[in-house]
C-alpha positions as CSV (number, residue, x, y, z in Angstrom):
1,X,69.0,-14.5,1.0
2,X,65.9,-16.6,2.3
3,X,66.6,-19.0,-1.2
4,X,70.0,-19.8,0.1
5,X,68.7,-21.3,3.8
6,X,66.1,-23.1,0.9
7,X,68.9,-24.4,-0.5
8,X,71.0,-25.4,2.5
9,X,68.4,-27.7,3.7
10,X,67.2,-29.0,0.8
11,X,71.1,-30.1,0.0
12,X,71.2,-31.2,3.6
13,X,68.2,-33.5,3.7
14,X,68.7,-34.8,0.1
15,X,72.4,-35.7,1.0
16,X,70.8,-38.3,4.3
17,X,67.4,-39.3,2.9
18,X,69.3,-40.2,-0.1
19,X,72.0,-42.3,1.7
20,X,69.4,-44.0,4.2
21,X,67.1,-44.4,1.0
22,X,70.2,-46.3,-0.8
23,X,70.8,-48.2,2.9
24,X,67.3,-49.5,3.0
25,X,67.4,-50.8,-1.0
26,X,65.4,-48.3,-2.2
27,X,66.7,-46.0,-5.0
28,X,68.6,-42.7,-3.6
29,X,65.7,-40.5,-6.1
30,X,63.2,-41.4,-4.2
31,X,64.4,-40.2,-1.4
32,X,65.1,-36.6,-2.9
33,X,61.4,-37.0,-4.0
34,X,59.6,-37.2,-1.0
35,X,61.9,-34.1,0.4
36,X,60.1,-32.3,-2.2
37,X,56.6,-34.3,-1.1
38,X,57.4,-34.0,2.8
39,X,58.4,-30.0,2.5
40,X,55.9,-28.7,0.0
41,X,52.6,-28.2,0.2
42,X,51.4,-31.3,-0.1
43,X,52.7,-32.3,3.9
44,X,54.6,-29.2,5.7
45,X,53.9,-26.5,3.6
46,X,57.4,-24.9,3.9
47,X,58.8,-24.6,0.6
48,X,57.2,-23.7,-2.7
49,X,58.3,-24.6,-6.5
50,X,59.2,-20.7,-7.4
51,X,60.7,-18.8,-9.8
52,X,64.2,-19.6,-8.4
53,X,63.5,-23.3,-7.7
54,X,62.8,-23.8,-11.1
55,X,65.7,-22.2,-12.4
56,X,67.7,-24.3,-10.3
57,X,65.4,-27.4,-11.5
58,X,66.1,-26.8,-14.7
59,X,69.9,-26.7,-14.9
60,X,69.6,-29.9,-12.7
61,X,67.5,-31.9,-15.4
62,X,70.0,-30.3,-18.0
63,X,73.4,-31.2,-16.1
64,X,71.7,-34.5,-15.7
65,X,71.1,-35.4,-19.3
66,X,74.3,-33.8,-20.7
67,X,75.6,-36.7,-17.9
68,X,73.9,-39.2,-19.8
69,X,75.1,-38.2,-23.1
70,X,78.7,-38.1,-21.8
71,X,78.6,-41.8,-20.2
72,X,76.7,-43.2,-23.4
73,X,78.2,-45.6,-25.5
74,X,77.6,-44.2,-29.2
75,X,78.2,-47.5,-30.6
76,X,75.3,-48.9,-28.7
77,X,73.0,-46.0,-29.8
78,X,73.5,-46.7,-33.4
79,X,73.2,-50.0,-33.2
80,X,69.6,-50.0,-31.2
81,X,68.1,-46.9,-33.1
82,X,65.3,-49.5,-34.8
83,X,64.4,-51.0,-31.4
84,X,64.5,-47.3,-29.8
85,X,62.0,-46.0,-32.5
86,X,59.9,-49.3,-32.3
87,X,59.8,-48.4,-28.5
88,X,58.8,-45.0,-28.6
89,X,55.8,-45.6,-31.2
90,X,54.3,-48.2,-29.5
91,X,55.1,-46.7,-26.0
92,X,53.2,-43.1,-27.5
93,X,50.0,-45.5,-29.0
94,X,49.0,-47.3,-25.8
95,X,48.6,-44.3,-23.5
96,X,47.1,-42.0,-26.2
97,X,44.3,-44.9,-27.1
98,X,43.5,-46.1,-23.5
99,X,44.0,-43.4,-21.3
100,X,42.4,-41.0,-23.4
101,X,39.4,-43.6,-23.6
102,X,39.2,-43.9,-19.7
103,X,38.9,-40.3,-20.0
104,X,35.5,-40.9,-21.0
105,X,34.2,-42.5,-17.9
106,X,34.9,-39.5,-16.2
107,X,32.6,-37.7,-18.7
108,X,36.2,-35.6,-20.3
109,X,35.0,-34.4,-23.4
110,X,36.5,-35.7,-26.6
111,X,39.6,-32.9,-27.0
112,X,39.7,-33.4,-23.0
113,X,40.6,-37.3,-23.7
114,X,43.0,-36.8,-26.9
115,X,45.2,-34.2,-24.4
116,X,45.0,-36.8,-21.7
117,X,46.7,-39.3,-23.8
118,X,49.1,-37.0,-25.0
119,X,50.2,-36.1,-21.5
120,X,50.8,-39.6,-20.7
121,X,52.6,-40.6,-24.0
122,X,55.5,-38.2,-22.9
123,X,58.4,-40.0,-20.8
124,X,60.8,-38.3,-18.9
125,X,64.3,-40.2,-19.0
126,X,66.3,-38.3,-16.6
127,X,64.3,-40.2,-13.9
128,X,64.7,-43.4,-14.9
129,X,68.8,-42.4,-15.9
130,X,69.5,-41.7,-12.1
131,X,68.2,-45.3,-11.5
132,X,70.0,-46.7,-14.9
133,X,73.5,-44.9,-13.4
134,X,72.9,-45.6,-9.4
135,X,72.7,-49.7,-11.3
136,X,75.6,-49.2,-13.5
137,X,73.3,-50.2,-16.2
138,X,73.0,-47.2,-18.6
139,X,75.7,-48.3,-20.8
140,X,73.8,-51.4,-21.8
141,X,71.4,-52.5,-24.4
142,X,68.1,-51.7,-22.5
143,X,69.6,-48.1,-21.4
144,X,71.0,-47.3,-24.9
145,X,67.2,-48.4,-26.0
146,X,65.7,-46.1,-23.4
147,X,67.5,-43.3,-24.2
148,X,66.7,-43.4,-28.2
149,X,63.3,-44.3,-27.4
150,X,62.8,-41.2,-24.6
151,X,64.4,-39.1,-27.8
152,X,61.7,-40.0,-30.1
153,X,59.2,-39.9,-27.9
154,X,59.8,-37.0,-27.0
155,X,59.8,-35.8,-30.8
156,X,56.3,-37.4,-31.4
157,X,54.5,-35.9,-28.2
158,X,55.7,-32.5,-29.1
159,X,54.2,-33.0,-32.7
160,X,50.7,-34.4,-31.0
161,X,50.6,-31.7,-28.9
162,X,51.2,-29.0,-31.3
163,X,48.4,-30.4,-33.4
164,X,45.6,-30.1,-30.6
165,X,46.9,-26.6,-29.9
166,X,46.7,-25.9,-34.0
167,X,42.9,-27.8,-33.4
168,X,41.9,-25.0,-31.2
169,X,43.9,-21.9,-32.6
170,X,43.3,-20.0,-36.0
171,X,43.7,-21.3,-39.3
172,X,46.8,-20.3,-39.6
173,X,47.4,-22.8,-37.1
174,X,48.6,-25.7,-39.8
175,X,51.4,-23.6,-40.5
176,X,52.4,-23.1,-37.3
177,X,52.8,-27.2,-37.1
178,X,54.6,-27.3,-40.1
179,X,57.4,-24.4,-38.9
180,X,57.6,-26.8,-35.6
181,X,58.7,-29.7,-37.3
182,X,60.8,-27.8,-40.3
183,X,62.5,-26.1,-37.2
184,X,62.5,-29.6,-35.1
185,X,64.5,-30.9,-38.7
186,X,67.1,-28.2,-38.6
187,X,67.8,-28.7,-35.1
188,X,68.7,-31.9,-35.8
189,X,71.1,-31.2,-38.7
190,X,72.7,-29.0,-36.5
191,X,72.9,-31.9,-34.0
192,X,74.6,-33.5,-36.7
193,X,77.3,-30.3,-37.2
194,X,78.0,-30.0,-33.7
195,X,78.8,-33.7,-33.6
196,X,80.7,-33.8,-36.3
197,X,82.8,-30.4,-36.0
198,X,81.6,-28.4,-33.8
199,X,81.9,-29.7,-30.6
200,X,85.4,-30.7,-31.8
201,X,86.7,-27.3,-32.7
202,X,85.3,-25.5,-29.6
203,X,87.2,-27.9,-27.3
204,X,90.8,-27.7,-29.2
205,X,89.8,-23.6,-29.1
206,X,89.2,-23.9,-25.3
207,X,92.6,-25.7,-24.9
208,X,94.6,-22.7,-26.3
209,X,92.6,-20.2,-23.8
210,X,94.5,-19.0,-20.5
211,X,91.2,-19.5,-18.0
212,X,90.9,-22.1,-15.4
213,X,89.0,-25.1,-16.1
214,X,88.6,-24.4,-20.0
215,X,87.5,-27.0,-21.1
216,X,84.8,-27.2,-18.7
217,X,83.2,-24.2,-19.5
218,X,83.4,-25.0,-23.0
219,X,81.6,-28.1,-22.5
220,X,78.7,-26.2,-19.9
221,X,78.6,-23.7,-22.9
222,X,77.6,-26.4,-25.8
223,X,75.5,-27.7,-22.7
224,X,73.5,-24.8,-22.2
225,X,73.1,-23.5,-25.4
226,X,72.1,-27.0,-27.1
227,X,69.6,-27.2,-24.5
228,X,68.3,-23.3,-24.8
229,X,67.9,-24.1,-29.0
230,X,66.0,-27.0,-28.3
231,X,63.4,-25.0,-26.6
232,X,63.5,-22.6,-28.8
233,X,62.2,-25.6,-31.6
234,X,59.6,-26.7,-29.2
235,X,61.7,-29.7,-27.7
236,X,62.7,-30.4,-24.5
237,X,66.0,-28.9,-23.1
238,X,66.8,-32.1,-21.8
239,X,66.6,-33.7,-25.4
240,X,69.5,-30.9,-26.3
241,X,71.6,-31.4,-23.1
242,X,71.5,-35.6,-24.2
243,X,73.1,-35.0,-27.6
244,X,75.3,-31.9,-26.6
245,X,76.9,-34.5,-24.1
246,X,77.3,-37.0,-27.3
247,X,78.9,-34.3,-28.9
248,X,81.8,-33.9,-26.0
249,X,81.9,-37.1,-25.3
250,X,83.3,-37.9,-29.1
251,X,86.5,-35.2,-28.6
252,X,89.5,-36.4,-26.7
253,X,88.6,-34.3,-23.7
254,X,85.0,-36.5,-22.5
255,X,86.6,-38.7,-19.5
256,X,87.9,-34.7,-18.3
257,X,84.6,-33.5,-18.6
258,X,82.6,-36.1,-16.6
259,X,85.1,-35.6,-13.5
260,X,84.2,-32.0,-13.6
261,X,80.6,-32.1,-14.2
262,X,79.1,-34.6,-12.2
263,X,80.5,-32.6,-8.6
264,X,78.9,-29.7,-10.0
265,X,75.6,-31.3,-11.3
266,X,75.2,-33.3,-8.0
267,X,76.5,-31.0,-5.3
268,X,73.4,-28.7,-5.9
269,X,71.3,-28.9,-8.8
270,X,70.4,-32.2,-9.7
271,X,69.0,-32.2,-6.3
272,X,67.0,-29.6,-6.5
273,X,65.2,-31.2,-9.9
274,X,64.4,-34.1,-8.1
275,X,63.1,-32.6,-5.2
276,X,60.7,-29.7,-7.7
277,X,59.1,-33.0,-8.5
278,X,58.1,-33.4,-5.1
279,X,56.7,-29.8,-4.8
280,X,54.5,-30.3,-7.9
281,X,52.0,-32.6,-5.2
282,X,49.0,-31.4,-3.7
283,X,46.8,-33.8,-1.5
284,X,43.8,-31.1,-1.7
285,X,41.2,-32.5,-4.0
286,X,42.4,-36.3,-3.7
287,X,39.4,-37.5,-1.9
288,X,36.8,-36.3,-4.2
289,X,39.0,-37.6,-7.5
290,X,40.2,-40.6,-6.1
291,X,38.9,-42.9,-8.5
292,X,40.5,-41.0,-11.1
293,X,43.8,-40.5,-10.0
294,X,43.6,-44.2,-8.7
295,X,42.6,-45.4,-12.4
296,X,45.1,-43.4,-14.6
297,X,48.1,-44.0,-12.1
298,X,47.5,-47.6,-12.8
299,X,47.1,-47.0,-16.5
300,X,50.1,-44.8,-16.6
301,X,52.2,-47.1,-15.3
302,X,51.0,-50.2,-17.4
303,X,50.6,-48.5,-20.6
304,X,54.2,-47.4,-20.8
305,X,55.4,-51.2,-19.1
306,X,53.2,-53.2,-21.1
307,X,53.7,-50.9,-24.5
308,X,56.8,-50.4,-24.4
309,X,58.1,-54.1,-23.4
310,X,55.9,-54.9,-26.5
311,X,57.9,-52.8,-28.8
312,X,61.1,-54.5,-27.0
313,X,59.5,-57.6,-28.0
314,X,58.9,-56.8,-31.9
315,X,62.1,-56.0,-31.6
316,X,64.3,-58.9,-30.2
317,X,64.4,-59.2,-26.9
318,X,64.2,-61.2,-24.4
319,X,61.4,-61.1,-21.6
320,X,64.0,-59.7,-19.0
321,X,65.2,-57.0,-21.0
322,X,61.4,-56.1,-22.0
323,X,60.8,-55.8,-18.3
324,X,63.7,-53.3,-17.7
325,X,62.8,-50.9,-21.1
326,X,59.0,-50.7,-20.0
327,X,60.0,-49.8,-16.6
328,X,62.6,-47.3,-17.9
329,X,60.0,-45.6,-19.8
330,X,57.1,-45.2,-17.2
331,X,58.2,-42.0,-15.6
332,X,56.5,-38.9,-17.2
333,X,58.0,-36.4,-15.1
334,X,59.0,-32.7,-15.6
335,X,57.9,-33.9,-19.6
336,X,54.5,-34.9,-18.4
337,X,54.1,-31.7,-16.4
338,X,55.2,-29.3,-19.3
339,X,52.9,-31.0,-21.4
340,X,50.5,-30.4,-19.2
341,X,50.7,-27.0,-18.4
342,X,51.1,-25.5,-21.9
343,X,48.0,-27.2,-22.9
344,X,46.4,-26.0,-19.6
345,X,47.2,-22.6,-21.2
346,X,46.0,-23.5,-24.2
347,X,42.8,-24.3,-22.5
348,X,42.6,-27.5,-23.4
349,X,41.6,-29.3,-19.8
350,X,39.0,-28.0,-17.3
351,X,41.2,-26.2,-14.0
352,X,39.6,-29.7,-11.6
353,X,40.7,-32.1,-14.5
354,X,44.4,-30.2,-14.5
355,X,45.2,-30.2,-11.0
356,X,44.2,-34.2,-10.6
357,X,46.6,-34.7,-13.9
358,X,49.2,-33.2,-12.1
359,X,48.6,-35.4,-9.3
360,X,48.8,-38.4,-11.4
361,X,51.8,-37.1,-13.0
362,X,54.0,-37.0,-10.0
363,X,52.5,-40.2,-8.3
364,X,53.6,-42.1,-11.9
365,X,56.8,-40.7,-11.6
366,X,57.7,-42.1,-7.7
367,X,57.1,-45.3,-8.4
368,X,58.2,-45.7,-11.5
369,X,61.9,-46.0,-10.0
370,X,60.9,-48.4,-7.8
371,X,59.4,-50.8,-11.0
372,X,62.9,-50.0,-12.7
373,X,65.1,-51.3,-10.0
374,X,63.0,-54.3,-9.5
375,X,63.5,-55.2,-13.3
376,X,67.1,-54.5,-12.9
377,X,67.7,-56.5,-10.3
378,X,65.1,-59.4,-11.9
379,X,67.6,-59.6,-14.7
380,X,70.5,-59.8,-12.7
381,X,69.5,-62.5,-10.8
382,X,67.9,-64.7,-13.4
383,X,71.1,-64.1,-15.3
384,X,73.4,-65.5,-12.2
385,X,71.0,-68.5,-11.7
């Protein structure tokens, strides 16, 4: 029982700091982040990210997504797939090539650096899609551009990492890579089933079944098990929760859906994700990595800004809406701290590198809402002028 009192005050101080956040200007997520700063151990001490936290963390960043999916405009997907993919290759080059060079100035050795990189080439949308929808601005060019681009970034950081755990396994370890991405391929040909026909069928089946709310738990069921096969593939849940929410939201039943989902995704779970974020943060070794953790924020957030407004740029756009896709793709969040930890595991970063990493990770992902809304409401002004 001591989880629920967890929850109650997590709910109950999320619910204030997030209005009072909103009040001031600042986006509501960061107020739900520093409950997880303020109450974990990197300040009180009081709560820490367990086994039930994380369940609850995870269904948030899944609800979350499968939000995203449902309030996406499919038209606009299509259309900016190109500047999506442009995004996410540039957006995956800049951190691998810089940050894993600054690596060497803090004498990292050369598979130290390479892991480095890849830890900062992976974004973490559902971040940046709080900010997007708290801006009524995800169903626009740059969010549509965002989303493909956190997609395929997503792809290519699993693939880089996969290789530099094959670098340091067996030889068999090529053809583990290879079953990764023929797995990764039949995933998405089943994203393309479930889109298609699917998705479709299950929700007409759940309108013939005597059971409250049918075609609600239809929808969490696609949800849920979309996002439990991408894991299975080596993606990210969140990846499968974005398209099983395409899927619903092509079947006459999407604008039902979203009225049920979103009171049950942001009553207690989506909460709870943002605030695990919070937990991940420990002040302990700051003072004697400083330097580091100083350098790499900075780089994480301008490699990601800077790289990915340059692929905006090769692809069309204007300086404004440059601004807005780079700052939608700085946060690395729960990504960047998966990433992380399995190639912690694989024992591919020194325990004093990881923990600073970590650090990094989280202090990326705070302000990186902050950089978004700025954009947003750069654009919107220059556009009223």
């Amino acid at each position: 029982m001591e989880f629920i009192g967890t929850l109650a005050l997590i709910l109950f101080l999320t619910l204030f700091v997030g209005h009072y956040s909103q009040r001031m200007g600042v986006p509501g997520v960061i107020g739900q982040l520093l409950v997880g700063v303020v109450l974990g151990p990197a300040i009180l001490n009081w709560i820490h990210l367990n086994s039930l936290v994380q369940v609850f963390s995870d269904l948030g960043v899944i609800i979350l997504m499968f939000i995203a999916g449902l309030e996406s405009n499919i038209a606009l997907l299509k259309k900016y797939l190109r500047p999506a993919l442009i995004v996410a290759v540039i957006g995956v080059i800049f951190p691998v090539v810089i940050m894993g060079a600054s690596g060497l100035l803090f004498h990292f050795s050369r598979l130290e650096c390479f892991f480095l990189g890849v830890v900062f080439s992976a974004t973490s949308v559902s971040i940046s899609v709080e900010v997007l929808k708290e801006f009524h601005a995800l169903d626009t060019k740059e969010g549509a551009t965002i989303l493909g681009a956190a997609v395929a970034d997503d792809i290519i950081g699993v693939i880089l990492l996969s290789i530099l755990v094959s670098m340091m396994g067996e030889s068999s370890g090529n053809q583990n890579l290879l079953i990764v991405i023929l797995k990764q391929i039949l995933y998405f040909a089943g994203v393309y089933l479930l889109i298609k026909w699917i998705a479709p069928y299950l929700m007409r089946t759940a309108d013939h079944l005597f059971m409250t709310a049918s075609r609600t738990i239809m929808s969490m069921i696609i949800c849920l098990a979309m996002a439990w096969l991408a894991e299975l593939v080596g993606l990210s849940g969140a990846v499968g929760a974005f398209f099983a929410g395409i899927a619903v939201a092509m079947t006459p039943a999407h604008e039902e859906i979203g009225e049920s989902v979103e009171p049950i995704g942001y009553a207690i779970f989506i909460p709870m994700f943002f605030v695990s974020v919070g937990l991940n943060m420990n002040f302990s070794h700051l003072w004697q990595s400083l330097g580091f953790v100083v350098l790499m924020t900075v780089l994480g957030i301008g490699t990601k800004l800077i790289g990915c407004g340059l692929g905006g740029k090769l692809s069309g756009f204007d300086l404004t809406s440059n601004y807005v896709i780079g700052a939608g793709m700085i946060s690395r969040g729960e990504m960047g701290l998966i990433t992380a930890q399995i190639g912690f595991s694989a024992k591919l970063m020194d325990p004093t590198h990881y923990s600073d990493v970590i650090l990094v990770i989280i202090l990326v992902t705070i302000i990186a809402p902050f950089i978004l809304k700025h954009a947003i409401t750069r654009q919107r002004n220059l556009a009223t002028e």
